[in-house]
C-alpha positions in Angstrom: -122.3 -135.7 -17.3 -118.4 -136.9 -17.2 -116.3 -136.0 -20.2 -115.3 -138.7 -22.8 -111.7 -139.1 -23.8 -110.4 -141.2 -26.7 -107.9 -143.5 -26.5 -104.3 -142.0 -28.2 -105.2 -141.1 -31.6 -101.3 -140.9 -34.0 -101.2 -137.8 -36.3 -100.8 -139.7 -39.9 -100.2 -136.4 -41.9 -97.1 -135.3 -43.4 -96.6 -131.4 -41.8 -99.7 -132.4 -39.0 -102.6 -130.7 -38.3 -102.0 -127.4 -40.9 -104.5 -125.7 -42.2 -106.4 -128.4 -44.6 -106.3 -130.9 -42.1 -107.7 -128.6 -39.4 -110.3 -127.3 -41.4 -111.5 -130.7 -42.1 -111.6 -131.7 -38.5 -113.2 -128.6 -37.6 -116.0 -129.4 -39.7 -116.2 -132.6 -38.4 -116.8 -131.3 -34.8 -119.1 -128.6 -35.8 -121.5 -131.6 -36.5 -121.9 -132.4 -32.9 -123.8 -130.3 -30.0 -120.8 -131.6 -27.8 -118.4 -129.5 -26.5 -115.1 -131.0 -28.4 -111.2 -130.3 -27.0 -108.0 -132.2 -28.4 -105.3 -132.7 -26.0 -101.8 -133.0 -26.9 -99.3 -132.7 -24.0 -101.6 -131.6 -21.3 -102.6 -128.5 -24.2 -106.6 -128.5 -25.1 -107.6 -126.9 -28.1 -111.3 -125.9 -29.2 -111.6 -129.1 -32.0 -114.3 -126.2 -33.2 -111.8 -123.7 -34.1 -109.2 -124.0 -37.0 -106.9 -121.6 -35.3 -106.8 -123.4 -32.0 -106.8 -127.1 -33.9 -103.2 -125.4 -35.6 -102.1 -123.5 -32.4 -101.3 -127.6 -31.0 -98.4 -127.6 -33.5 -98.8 -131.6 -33.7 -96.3 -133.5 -36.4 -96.3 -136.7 -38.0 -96.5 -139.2 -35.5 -97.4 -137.3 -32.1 -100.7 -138.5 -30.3 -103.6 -136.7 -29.3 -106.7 -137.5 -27.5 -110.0 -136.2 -28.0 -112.0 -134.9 -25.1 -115.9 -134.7 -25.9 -119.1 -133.7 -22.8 -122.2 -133.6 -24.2 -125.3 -135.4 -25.4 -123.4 -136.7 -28.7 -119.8 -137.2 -27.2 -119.2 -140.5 -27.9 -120.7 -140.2 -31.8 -118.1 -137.3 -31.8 -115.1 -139.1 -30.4 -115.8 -141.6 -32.9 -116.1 -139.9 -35.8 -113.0 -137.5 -35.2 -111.2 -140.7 -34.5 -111.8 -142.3 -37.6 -111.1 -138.7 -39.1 -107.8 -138.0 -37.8 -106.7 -141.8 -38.0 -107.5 -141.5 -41.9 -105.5 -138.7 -42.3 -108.0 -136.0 -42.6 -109.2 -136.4 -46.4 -105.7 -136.0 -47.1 -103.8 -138.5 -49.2 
């Protein structure tokens, strides 16, 4: 099976993808038995793992894709979408 990528998701957040907006991803992901990657500039990071979520060093307004392969990629592409497109639960 193919990998999934999203279409360019913006980074709404203030300071990015720090630490509470991470986390929340994170947790998003670990819902799903996909393997999950964000790509920013040709960089994936494990959308599993807060530290490699942060290592991206994405700002306010930079675009990322999400890259999903597995049995529940598109539920996950969706979902992180409409995560990171909120803002991540911040306000």
């Amino acid at each position: 099976m193919a990998a999934i990528v999203s279409s360019p998701v913006s980074i709404v957040n203030a300071t990015g993808l720090h630490a509470r907006p991470a986390a929340n991803v994170v947790n998003v992901a670990k819902q799903y038995q996909s393997d999950i990657k964000l790509v920013f500039k040709a960089i994936e990071a494990n959308a599993k793992s807060v530290v490699s979520v942060m290592g991206l060093d994405v700002s306010l307004g930079d675009k990322i894709q999400i890259k999903a392969d597995g049995p529940d990629a598109q539920a996950a592409i969706t979902a992180l979408t409409q995560v990171i497109s909120s803002g991540c639960g911040e306000k």
